[in-house]
Each structure stands twice: as C-alpha cells, then as structure tokens.
N, C-alpha and C positions, 0 to 999 in steps of 0.2 A: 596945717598945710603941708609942714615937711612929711609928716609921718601917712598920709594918705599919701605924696610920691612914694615915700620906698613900699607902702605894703601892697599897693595895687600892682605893681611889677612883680613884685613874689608870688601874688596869688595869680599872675596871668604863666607865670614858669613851672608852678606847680600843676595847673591846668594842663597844660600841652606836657608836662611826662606823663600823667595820669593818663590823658588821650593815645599817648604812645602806647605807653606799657600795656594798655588794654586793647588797641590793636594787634600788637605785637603778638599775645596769648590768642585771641580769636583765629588768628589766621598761621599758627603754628600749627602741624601737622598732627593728628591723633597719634596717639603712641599706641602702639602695636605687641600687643602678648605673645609670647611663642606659641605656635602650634601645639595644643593637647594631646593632637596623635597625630602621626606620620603617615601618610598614605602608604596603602599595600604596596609591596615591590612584586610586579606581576614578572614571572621569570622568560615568559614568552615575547619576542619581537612582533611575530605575528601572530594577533589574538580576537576571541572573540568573543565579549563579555554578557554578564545576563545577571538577572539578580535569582535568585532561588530560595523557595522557602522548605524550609527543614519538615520532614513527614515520614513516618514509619513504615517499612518498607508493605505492609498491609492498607497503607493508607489509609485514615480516620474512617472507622467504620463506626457510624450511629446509629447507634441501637435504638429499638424501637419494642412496642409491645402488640401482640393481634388482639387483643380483649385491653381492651380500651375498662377505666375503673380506678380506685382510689390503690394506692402505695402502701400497704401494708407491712414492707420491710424492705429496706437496702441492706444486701450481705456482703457487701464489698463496701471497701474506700479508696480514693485514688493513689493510685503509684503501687498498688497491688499487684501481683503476676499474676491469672487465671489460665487457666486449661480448659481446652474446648468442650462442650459440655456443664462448663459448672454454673450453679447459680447465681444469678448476680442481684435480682433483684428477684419482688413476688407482689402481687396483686391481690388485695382482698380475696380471695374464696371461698368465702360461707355460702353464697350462692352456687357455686360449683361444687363442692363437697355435698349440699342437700343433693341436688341433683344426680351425684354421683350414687350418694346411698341409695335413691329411690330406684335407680335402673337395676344395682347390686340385686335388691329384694325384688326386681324382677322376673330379673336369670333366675335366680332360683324357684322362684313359682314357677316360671317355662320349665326347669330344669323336670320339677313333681308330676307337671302334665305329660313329658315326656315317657317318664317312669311307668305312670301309672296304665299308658296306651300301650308299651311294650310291656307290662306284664299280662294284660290282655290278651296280645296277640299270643304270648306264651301258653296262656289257658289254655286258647283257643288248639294250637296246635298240638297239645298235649292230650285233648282227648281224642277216642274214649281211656276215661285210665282206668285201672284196672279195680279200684274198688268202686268207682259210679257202676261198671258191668258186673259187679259179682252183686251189690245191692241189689240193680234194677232185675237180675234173675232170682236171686230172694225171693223179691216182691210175685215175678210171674207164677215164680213154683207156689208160694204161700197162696196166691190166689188161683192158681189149676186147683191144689187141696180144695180150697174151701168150694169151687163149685163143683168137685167129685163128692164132695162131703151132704152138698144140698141136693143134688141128683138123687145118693144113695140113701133118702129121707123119701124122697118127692113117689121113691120105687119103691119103697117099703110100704110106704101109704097103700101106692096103688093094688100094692099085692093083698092086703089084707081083705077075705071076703066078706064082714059084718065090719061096715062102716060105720055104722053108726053115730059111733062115739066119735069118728075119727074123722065124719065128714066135713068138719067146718076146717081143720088144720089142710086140706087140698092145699084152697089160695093163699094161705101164708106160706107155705114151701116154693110153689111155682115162685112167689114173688121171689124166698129165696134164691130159686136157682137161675131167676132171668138177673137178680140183685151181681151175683156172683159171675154168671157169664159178662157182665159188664164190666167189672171190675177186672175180670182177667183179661179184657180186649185192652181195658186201660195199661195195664199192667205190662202188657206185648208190645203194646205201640212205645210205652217207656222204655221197653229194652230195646225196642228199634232203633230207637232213638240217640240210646245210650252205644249203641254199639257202629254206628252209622261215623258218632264224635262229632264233627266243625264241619256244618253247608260252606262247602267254596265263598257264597253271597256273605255269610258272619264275617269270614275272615278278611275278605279284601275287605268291607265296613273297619275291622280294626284297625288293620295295614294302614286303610286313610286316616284314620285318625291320631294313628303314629306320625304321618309324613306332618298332618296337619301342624301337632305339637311342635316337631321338628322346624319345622317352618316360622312359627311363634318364637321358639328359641331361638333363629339365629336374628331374626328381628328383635329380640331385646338384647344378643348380645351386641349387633351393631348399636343400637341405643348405648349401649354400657361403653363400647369403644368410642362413640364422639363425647361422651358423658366427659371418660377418662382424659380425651385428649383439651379437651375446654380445660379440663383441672387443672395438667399438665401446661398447657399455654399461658397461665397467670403465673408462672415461675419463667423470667426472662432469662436466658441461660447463654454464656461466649460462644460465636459461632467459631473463632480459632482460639487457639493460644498467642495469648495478646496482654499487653497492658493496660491498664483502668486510666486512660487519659483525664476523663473529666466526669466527675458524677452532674446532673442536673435535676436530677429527681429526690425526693425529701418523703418521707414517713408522713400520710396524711394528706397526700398532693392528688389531685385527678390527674390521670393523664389518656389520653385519648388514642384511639390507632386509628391509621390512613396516614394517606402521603402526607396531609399539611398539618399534621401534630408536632410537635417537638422532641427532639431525641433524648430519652433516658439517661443518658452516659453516652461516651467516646472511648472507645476501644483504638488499639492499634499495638502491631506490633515492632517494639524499637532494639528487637536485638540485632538489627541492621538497619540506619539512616539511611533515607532515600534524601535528596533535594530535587529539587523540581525547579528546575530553570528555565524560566521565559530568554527564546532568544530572538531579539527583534527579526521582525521579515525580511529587510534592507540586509541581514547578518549572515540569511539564510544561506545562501549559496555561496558563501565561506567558510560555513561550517565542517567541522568533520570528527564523525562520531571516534576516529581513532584516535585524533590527539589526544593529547595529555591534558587535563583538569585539574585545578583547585580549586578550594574555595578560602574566601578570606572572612574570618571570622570577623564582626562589626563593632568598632571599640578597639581591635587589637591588631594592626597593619604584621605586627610579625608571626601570628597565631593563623597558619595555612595551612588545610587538610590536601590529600590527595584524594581524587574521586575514580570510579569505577565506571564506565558508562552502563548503560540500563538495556534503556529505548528510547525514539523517540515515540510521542506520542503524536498517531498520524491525523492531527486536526488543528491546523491554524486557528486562532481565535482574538477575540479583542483581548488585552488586558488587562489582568484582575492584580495582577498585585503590583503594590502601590510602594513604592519609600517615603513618598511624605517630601521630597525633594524640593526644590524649586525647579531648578532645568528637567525635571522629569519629564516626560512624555507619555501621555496618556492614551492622545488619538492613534493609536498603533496596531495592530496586532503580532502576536507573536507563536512561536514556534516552542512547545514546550518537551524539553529533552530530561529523563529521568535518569538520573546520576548516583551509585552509593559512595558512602564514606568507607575510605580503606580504614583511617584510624580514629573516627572522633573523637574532641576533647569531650572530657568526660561532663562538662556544663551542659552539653550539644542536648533541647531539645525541642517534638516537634512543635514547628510555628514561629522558630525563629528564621530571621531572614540574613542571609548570606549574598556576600559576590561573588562571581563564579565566572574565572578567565577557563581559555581552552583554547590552545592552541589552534590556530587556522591555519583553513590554505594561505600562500601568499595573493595578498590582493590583484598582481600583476602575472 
C-alpha cells in the first residue's frame, strides 16, 4: 500500500515533463540555414527587369536536308567550327551517282550526233572538190573516146563495098555506138553534177539536222545539270560559318525533307552571344534601349556581364520562356529586346537562361 502511494506520483510527474518537453520541441521554431547564394546586387535604382535566354548571334539555325533518305555519314561532331560551304553531313547516293552516270553517257552520245551533222554540213560545203571534178571529167573524156572509137567502127563498116562478110557485124556496132552515146550522157550529167557541188535543198536538210542534234544536246545537258545537283543536294553543307551546336542525326537513320521533319544538327554562331530578353508589357513604356544592361549570371549573384543593345524585335507575343518559378507569370506577353555580351564568362552557352536588369526611365 505504501509503495503504490509513492510510485503513482512519480509516474504521474514523469508524465507531465514528458508532455512538456514534447510540446516544447513541436512548437519551437524550424531552424533556418544560411542562404546558399545572395541575390544579384542590381546597380540600377531605376530598372527594368527580364529574363533572357543566351543564343548565338546567328541564332540556332536547323539544319535540314532537300532529299529526304537514309544518313550514310556524319563529317562533323559537335563543338567543331565549320565554314560556310563545308560538309557536314551526306545522304546515301547510289541512286544518285547511277543516275548521274546515266545522263554523263548521254552528253556524250548527243555530243557524237552533234559531230557527226557538222561534218556533214562540212562535206556538204566543201563541194565540188577538186578531185570528185578531175574524176568525174576522166570519166566524160574516157567515155567521149570510146563512142568516137565506136562511131569510127560503125564508118568503116559502112564504107566497105563487098559486105558480105561484114554484113552481120552492122548491128553489133550501131548497138555499140548507141551503147557508148549513153554512157557518155551518163558520164556529162555526172560532171554536172559534180561540178554544180551542194543543191541549197541538201544543205539546209543538214543544217536542220545540225540544229536538231544541237537541240538534243542541251536537253541531256540539262538532264546532266539536275542529275548533278540531286548528287550535290545529298551532301548537307553550313550555310555560314558557324558552330555545330547539336548533332541529331546517326549513320543509318531515315531522315525526311519538308517543314515537319526534324532537324539534322544545330548550327549557330557564338563568336558573339546574343541574349534574348523577354520584357513584360506592363515594363514596356519604361523601357529604354539606351540605358545600361547586365545580365546576372544564375547560381552566381556576383558573376554580372555588361550587354550591348541589338534590337528590339518589333512583335509582342505571349510567353515562351519559362524559370520554372513559382511567382512566375505565364499569362503575359512580352516585348523581346536582343542584347550582345560585351565580355562573357567563358562557361556562357547558348540556352542558358540569365537575368537581365536595364536601366529605366523613372517611373514618375
């Protein structure tokens, strides 16, 4: 009986500290860590802030391809420097090399038709030459002889007075000598002929056939120029001098052309950082492109470039770029003003997102 009085008073004193001390801890204030980093010190009084995202002063230019087909080589990697003109990527073209051969062996057939109608016309003009005329009178003089020769038969006959013997040899002579006046009309008309050269009628026939050829030829050389430039088009090549931002294309990959394809690589050029600063609309007629700009780099309140103004870019719009904040504001549009970096830290690149004070008018 004694020992139940004292221990039930001990355990009811134990209870109400235990009750204390556990209230005491629940409604003690959270302890609070020091700030990880210091907000930027903006040097301006009167300012007018934006967030901006870091871009090459060519702004991401994605690349694309016109002949749509499988990735048979990437000659670049990224963080390479190209020059305008050079290869960057290339596209199967077995199909375009046949092709190309076939138009090649074209030209040159048009090329032999060509040839062959301008030596033509060349004949053509060059006669009579001078040994078809010395021939074709040959032939006239060898055939005047022979029907002087059959004549001087045909009158010997006739003079002898005991024919006898000789009367049946008459009509073989006359045949010769009508045989021999034929020959020799042939033979005249041939040098007429010869000596006349090229009817007008021949030569415009060649001439047309010249232009014809002619004609033929530049039709397969145009063949041969879209041939080459199809070749040429499977080789994706820098439209400036630029940096290789981001490859997206792989050895073996289809990639397609039109607007809703996807871009091959990201070009840009960053031997001058541009940022691109949203400035809300509410801001707008505070703004002024003279003052002075920074930007604060994120992570680092003491790491502050100075900026360069640009332009602005004359088309309010909703806005796209986002922090991820909570007080953020999204329903807005904004004013986007294009700014360079006079000195960027050498981290600086594009896609990263900066804050960007600027001195304003005074509100008042």
């Amino acid at each position: 009986m004694n020992a139940r009085l004292i221990v039930l008073p001990i355990l009811a004193l134990s209870g109400f500290v235990l009750t204390g001390v556990a209230v005491a801890k629940f409604n003690a204030p959270p302890k609070t860590g020091p700030m990880p980093i210091s907000p930027a010190v903006i040097p301006f009084p009167d300012r007018v802030a934006g967030v901006g995202v870091v871009e090459p002063a060519s702004e991401t230019i994605l690349i694309g391809t016109q002949i749509g087909g499988i990735v048979a080589s990437v000659l670049v990697k990224e963080g390479d420097r190209v020059t305008k003109g050079q290869p960057l990527l290339e596209i199967d073209a077995r199909d375009a090399e046949a092709r190309l051969a076939s138009a090649r062996a074209k030209v040159e057939t048009a090329k032999s038709r060509v040839t062959a109608a301008e030596l033509r016309v060349a004949q053509l003009v060059a006669r009579p030459r001078a040994e078809d005329l010395a021939e074709a009178k040959a032939l006239a003089d060898a055939r005047e002889a022979a029907l002087g020769d059959a004549r001087g038969r045909l009158d010997r006959l006739l003079k002898v007075t005991d024919r006898g013997t000789t009367a049946n040899e008459q009509p073989t002579l006359e045949f010769n000598v009508a045989l021999a006046t034929a020959n020799l009309a042939d033979a005249k008309a041939k040098l007429a002929r010869v000596t006349i050269g090229t009817y007008p009628e021949d030569l415009a026939i060649a001439r047309s056939d010249v232009h014809t050829a002619e004609s033929e030829l530049a039709a397969m050389k145009s063949d041969l120029a879209l041939a080459e430039t199809a070749r040429d088009l499977l080789i994706v090549r820098a439209p400036i001098d630029a940096t290789v931002l981001k490859i997206e294309a792989r050895p073996g990959e289809y990639k397609s052309a039109g607007p809703n394809s996807t871009a091959l690589m990201r070009l840009g050029d960053i031997s001058t950082l541009h940022v691109r600063t949203d400035i809300d609309e509410l801001d707008s007629w505070r703004y002024d492109s003279a003052g002075q700009a920074v930007a604060s780099i994120r992570g680092g309140s003491k790491l502050q470039s100075p900026l360069r103004f640009v332009r602005i870019v004359p088309d309010v719009a909703p806005k796209k770029t986002l922090t991820g904040e909570n007080s953020e504001r999204i329903d807005t549009r904004v004013m986007q003003v294009i700014y360079a970096f006079e000195n960027p830290p050498a981290f600086m690149q594009p896609g990263m997102l900066v804050d960007v004070a600027i001195a304003a008018k005074p509100s008042n």
